[in-house]
Structure formats: C-alpha cells, structure tokens
C-alpha positions in Angstrom: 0.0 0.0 0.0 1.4 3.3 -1.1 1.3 6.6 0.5 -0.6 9.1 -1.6 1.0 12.1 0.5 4.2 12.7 0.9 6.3 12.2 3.8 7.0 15.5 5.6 11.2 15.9 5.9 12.2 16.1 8.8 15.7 16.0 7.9 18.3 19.0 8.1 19.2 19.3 4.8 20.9 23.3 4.3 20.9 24.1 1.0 23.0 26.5 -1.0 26.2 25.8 1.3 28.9 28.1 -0.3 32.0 30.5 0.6 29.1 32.6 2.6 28.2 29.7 4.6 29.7 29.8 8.3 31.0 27.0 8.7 30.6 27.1 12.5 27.2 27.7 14.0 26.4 28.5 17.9 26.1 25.4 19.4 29.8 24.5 17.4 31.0 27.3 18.9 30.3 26.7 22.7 31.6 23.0 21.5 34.9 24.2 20.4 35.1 26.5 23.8 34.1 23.4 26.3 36.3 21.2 24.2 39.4 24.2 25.3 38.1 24.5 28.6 37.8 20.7 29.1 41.0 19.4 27.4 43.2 22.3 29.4 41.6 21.4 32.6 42.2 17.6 31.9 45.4 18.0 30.8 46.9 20.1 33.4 45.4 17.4 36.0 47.4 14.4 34.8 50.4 16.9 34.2 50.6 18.1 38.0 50.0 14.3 39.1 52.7 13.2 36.4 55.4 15.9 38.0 54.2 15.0 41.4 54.1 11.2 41.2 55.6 9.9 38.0 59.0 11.4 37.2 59.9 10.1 41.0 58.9 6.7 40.3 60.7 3.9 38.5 58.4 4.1 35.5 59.0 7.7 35.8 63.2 6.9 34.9 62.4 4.7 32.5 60.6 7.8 30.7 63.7 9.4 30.7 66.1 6.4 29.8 64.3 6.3 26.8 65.3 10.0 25.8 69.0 9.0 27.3 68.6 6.0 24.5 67.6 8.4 21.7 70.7 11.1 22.9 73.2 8.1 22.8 72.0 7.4 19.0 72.2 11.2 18.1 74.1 11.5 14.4 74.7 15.0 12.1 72.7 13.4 9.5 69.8 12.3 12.1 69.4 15.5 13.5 69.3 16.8 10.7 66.7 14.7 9.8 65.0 15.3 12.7 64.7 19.1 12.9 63.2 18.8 9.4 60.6 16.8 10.4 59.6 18.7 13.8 59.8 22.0 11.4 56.5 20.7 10.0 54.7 21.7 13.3 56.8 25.1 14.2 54.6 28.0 14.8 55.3 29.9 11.9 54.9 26.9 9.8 51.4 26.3 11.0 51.0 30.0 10.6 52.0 30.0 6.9 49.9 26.8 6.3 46.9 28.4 7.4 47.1 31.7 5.1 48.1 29.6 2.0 44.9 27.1 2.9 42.8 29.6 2.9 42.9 30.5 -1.6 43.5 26.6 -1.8 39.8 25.7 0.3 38.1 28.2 -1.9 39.4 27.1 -5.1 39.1 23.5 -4.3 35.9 23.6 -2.0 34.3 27.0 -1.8 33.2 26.7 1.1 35.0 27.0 4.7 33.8 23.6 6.2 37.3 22.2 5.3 39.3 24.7 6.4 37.3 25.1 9.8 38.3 21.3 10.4 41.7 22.2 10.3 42.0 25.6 11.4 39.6 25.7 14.1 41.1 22.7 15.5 44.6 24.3 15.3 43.3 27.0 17.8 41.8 25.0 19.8 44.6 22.6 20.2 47.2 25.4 20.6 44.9 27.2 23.1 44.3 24.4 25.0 48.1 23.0 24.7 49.1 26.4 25.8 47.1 27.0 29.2 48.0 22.9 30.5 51.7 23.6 29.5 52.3 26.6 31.8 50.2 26.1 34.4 52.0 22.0 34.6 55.2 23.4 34.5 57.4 20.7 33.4 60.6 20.3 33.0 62.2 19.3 29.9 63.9 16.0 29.6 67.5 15.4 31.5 69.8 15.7 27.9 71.1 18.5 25.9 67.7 19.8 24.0 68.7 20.2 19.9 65.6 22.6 19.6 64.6 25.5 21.8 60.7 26.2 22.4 58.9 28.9 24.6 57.0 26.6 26.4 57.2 23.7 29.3 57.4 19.7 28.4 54.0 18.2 28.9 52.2 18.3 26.5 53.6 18.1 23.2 52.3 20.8 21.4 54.3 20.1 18.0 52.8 16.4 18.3 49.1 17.5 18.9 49.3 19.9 16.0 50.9 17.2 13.9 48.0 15.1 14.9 45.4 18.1 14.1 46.4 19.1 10.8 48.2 15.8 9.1 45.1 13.6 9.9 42.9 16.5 9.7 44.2 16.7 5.8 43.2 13.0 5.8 40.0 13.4 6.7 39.7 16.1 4.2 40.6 13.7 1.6 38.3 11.2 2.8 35.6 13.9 3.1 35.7 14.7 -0.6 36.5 11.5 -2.4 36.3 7.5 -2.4 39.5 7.3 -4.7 41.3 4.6 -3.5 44.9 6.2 -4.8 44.1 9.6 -2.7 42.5 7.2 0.4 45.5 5.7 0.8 47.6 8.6 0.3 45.9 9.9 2.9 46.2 7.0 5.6 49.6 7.1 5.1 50.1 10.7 5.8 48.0 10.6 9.0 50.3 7.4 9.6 53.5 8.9 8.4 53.4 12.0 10.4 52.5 12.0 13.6 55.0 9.3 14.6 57.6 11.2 12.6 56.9 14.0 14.8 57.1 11.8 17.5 60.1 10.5 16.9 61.7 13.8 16.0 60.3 15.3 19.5 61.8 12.6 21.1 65.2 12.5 19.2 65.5 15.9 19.9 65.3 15.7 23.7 62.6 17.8 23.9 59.5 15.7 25.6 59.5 12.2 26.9 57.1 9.6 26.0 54.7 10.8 28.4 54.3 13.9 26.8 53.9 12.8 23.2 51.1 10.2 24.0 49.1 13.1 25.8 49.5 15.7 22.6 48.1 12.5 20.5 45.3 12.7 22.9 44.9 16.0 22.7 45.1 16.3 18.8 42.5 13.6 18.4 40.4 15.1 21.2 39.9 18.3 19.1 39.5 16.4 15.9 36.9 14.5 16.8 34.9 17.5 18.2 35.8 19.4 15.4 35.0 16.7 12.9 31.2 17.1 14.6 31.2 20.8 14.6 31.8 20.9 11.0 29.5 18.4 10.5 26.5 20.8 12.2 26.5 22.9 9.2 27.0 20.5 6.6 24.1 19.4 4.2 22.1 16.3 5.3 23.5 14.2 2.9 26.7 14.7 3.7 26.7 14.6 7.3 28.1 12.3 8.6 28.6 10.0 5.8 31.2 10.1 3.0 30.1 10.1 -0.9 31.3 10.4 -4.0 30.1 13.0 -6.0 33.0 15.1 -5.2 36.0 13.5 -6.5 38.8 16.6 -5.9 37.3 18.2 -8.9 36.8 21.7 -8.3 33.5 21.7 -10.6 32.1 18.9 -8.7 32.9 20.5 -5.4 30.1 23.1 -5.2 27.2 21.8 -2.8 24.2 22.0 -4.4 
C-alpha cells in the first residue's frame, strides 16, 4: 500500500552551502570553547600528578632512559633529519599553512567547512596545549635539548598539532573523495606524520614519551569535536557519511 501524501522531511538538509556559509554555527562554537576548557583542565590534572608522582617513580626513569637512549643514537645526518621533520609543526609553519589554505579551500571547495576542520582545531589545540603547559610546568627531559621552544614539556604541542592538521588533511581527503589512490595517500600521511613528529620530539630531547602520548590525545580530542562541529552545518546528505560525487574536482565541489 502506497502513500498518496508525501512524507513531511524532517531531515536538516541546508541548501545553498557556499564560501558565505559559516562553517561554524552557535552550538559549534560553545563546543569548540568546552572542548578548550575541558582538554586544558584535563590536561593540566594528569600533568601536576605526572610531576608530582611519576618522574619520581621507577616508570618515571624509565621515561627518561628512553630519551637518554635516543641522545646516545644522536648522528649530524639524524638531526638533521629530525629538525626537518619537527619544522612541520613550528609556529610559523602552521601559521603560513593556514594563510596559504585559505585560496586553496576556496578554489578547491568553496566553502570554509574544510578549512574550519583544520584551522579551528589548530586553535583550539594550541589554546588548550598552551594554558595545560604553563600552568603543569614541566621540565624538559635530563639531555642537551637540539631545539629550543617557549613553552614547558608536557604536552607536546608540535605532536598535537601534527596530529590536528596531518590527519585532519586526511580526513579532508576522505571527506571529498572515495578514490582509493588519494585514500591511501591519505592514511599514510596521518600514519607517516605523527610518529615522525614523535620520533623527531623525542630525538630531539625535547618531551619524553609521556608527553607525546598526551599531545596525540589531545590532537585527536579536538578532531573528533571538530569533525562534529563541521558536520553541524553541513548538508544532510553529507553529514556524517562520505560520498562520491565530489572527487577533488573543483566543478564537482560546489554543494548544491
């Protein structure tokens, strides 16, 4: 038996979505703000109980035997290497990433949804990474540091941003197309380059172990929010599946 009248939609489909759209509406605001508020107050919780209680304790050394390990390894051509690979996450790196993005996301998507994913979760990493960090007050690890930063040791903010924008990029891809050559591209560069930066950080001497896995936490803290707050403003039908209309082509990138 059919239905002579039509179903009412209830759905929230948001036609018209273009370089006009805000990609960020109220309620993805006050997320992004609680996700700050929450992550810094988290974060600066297990900091103060990792200086109190862990770099005293046996597990605590082996945290720092590790970097001792990585110091006794240290090679011209590694740290070298190295200082490449952490440059990817330097402030002014990030900073010139997020101007050039911005021509690239219109020409490509014309719209800011992208962009927001990225960005906004940049600054609310960095925010968040930046309140926990001074108000822990680590120290760095006990070996000569091969970099220099402004801030304390825990948390890694060069590792959370890594985390933010390299598999925030993949999630772009993965957003806008279901080619397997740029899929896989992708999983390897939100693979690739968080445990490069990892690595580097640790190489480096400047976090231990301890530090890294809580800027991974914090990176994919904020992308996850962030993945959701972009999502708010999305059409229907995009949200939160992936499809494959849009295939990187900039014609076939306008939401209809």
């Amino acid at each position: 038996m059919t239905d002579d009248h039509p179903r009412e939609q209830t759905d929230d489909r948001r036609p018209g979505i273009d370089w006009r759209t805000s990609p960020i509406d109220r309620t993805g605001w006050l997320m992004m703000l609680t996700t700050f508020l929450a992550s810094a107050g988290v974060l600066t919780i297990v900091g103060l109980a990792v200086v109190e209680w862990w770099d005293g304790s046996a597990l605590g050394e082996r945290d720092a035997d590790l970097i001792r390990w990585f110091e006794d390894r240290r090679s011209a051509s590694l740290t070298t290497f190295a200082e490449l690979v952490s440059l990817a996450s330097d402030t002014l790196t990030k900073v010139i990433v997020g101007v050039a993005l911005i021509p690239v996301c219109l020409w490509l998507f014309r719209r800011w949804h992208e962009y927001a994913l990225i960005v906004g979760g940049l600054l609310v990493e960095v925010s968040a990474f930046g309140l926990s960090a001074r108000l822990v007050g680590r120290d760095r690890p006990p070996v000569e540091q091969l970099d220099g930063a402004p801030t304390d040791s825990f948390p890694s903010g060069h590792i959370a941003a890594a985390t933010v924008f390299y598999v925030g990029l993949a999630l772009v891809i993965f957003m806008r197309t279901r080619r397997p050559g740029p899929r896989a591209i992708a999983v390897l560069i939100a693979v690739v380059m968080p445990i490069g930066m990892v690595l580097s950080r640790l190489y480096l001497g400047m976090h231990y172990l301890s530090d890294a896995v809580a800027g991974l936490a914090l990176g994919a803290v904020v992308l996850v929010v962030m993945w959701r707050v972009v999502h708010r403003t999305l059409p229907f039908e995009e949200s939160p599946q992936l499809h494959d209309r849009a295939e990187l082509d900039p014609d076939e990138l306008v939401t209809s």
